[in-house]
mmCIF file of the C-alpha atoms, coordinates in Angstrom:
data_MODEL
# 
_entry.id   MODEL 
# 
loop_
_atom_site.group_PDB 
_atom_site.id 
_atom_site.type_symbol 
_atom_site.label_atom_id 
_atom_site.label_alt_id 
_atom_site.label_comp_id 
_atom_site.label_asym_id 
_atom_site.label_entity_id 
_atom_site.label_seq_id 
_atom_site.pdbx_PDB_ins_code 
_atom_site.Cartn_x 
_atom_site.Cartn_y 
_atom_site.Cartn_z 
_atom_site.occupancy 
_atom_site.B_iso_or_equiv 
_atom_site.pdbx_formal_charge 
_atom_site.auth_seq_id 
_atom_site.auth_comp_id 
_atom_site.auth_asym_id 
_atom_site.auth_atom_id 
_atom_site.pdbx_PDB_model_num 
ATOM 1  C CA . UNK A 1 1  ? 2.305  6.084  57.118 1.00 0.00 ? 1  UNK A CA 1 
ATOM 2  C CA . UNK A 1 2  ? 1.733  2.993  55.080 1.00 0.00 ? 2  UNK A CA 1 
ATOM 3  C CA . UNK A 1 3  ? 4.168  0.655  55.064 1.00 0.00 ? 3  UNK A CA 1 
ATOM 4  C CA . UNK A 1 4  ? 5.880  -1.310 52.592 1.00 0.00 ? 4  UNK A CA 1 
ATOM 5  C CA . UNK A 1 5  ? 7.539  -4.602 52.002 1.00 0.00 ? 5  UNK A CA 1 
ATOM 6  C CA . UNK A 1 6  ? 9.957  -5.724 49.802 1.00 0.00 ? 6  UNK A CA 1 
ATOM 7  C CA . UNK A 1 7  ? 13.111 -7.863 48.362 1.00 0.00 ? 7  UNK A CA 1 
ATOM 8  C CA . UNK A 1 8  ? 16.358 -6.526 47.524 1.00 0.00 ? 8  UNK A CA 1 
ATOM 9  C CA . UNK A 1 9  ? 19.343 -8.715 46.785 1.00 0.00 ? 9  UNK A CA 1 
ATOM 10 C CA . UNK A 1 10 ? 21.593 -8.299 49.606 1.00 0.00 ? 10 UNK A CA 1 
ATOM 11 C CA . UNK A 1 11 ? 24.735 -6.547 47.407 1.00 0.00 ? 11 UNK A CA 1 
ATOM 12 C CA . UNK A 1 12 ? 22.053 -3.214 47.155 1.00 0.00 ? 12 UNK A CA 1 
ATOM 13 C CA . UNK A 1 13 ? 21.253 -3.463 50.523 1.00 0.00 ? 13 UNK A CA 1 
ATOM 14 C CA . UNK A 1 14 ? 24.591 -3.541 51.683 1.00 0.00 ? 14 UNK A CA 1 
ATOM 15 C CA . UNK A 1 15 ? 25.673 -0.864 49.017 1.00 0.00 ? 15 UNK A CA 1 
ATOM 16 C CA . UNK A 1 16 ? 22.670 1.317  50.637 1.00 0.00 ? 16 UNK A CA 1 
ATOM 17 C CA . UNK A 1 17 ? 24.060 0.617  54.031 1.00 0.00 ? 17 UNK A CA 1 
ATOM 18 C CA . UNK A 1 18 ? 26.973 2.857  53.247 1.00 0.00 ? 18 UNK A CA 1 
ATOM 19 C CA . UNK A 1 19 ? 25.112 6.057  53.011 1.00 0.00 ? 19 UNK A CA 1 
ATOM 20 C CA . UNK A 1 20 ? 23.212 5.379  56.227 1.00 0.00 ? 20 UNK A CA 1 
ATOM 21 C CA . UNK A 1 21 ? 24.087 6.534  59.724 1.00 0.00 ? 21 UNK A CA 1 
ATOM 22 C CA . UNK A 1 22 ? 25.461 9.394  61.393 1.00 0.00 ? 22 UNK A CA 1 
ATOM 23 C CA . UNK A 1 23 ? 27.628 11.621 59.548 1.00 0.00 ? 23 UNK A CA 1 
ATOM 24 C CA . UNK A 1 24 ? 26.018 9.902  56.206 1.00 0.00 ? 24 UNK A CA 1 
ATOM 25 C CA . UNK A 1 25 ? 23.784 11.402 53.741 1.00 0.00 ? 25 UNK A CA 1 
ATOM 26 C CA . UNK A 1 26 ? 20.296 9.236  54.993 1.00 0.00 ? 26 UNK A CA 1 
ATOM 27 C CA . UNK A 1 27 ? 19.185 8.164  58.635 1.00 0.00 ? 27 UNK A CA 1 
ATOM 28 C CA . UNK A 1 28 ? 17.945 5.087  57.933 1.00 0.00 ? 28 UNK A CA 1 
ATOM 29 C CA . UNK A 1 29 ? 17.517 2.326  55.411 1.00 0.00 ? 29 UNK A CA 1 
ATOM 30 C CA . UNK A 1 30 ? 13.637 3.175  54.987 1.00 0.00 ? 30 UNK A CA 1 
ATOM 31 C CA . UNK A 1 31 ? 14.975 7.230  54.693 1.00 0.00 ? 31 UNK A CA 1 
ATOM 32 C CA . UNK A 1 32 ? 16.857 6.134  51.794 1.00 0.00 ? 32 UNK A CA 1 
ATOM 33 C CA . UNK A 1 33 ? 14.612 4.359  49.890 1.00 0.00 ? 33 UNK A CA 1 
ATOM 34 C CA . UNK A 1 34 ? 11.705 7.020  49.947 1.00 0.00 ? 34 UNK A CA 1 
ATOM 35 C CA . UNK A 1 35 ? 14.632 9.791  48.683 1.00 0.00 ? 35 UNK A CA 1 
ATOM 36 C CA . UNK A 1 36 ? 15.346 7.116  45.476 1.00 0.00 ? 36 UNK A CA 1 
ATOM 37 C CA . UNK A 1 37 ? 12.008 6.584  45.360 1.00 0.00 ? 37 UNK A CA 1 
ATOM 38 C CA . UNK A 1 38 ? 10.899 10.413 44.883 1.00 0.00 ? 38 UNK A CA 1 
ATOM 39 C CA . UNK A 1 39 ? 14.032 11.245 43.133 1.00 0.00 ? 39 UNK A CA 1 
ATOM 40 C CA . UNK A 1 40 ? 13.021 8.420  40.453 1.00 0.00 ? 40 UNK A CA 1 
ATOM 41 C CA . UNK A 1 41 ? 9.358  9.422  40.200 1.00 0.00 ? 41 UNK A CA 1 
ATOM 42 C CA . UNK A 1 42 ? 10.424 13.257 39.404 1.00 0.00 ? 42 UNK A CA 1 
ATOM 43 C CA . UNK A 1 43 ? 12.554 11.609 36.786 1.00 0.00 ? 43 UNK A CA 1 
ATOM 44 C CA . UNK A 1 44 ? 9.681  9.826  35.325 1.00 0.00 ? 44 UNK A CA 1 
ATOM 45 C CA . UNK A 1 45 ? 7.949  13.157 35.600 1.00 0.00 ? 45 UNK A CA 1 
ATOM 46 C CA . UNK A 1 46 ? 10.915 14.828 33.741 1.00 0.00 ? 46 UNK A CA 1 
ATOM 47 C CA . UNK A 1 47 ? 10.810 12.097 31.228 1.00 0.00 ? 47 UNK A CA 1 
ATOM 48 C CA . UNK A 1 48 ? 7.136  12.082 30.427 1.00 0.00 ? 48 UNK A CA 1 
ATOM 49 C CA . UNK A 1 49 ? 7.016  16.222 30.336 1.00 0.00 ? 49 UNK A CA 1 
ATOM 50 C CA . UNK A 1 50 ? 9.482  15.901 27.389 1.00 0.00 ? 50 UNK A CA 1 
ATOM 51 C CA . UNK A 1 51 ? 6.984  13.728 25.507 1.00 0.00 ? 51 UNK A CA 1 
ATOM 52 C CA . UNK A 1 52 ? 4.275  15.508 26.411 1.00 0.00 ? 52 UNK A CA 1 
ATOM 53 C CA . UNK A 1 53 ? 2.942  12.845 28.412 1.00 0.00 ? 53 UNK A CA 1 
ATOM 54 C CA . UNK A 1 54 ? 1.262  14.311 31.379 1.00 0.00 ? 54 UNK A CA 1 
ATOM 55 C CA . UNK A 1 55 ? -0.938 12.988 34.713 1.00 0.00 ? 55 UNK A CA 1 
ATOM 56 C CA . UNK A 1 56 ? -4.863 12.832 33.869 1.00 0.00 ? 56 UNK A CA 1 
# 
């Protein structure tokens, strides 16, 4: 798997950090960001559906 760097101001990381452990919604940090990530390209899918946009 490719990996990925990247800044994040420090309030969203430790915002993120919340979620993350045991007994929390994500595993990790890097879990976290690739659900967002997904979740907000489906979105954008969603989004360009309605305007009949579509992926050529």
């Amino acid at each position: 798997m490719p990996k990925v760097s990247l800044d994040m101001p420090m309030e969203i990381l430790d915002d993120l950090k919340l979620h993350v452990g045991d007994d929390r919604k994500f595993v990790s940090v890097a879990d976290a960001i690739r659900t967002a990530c997904r979740k907000m390209l489906d979105q954008l899918d969603e989004i360009d559906a309605r305007h009949g946009r579509g992926l050529d």
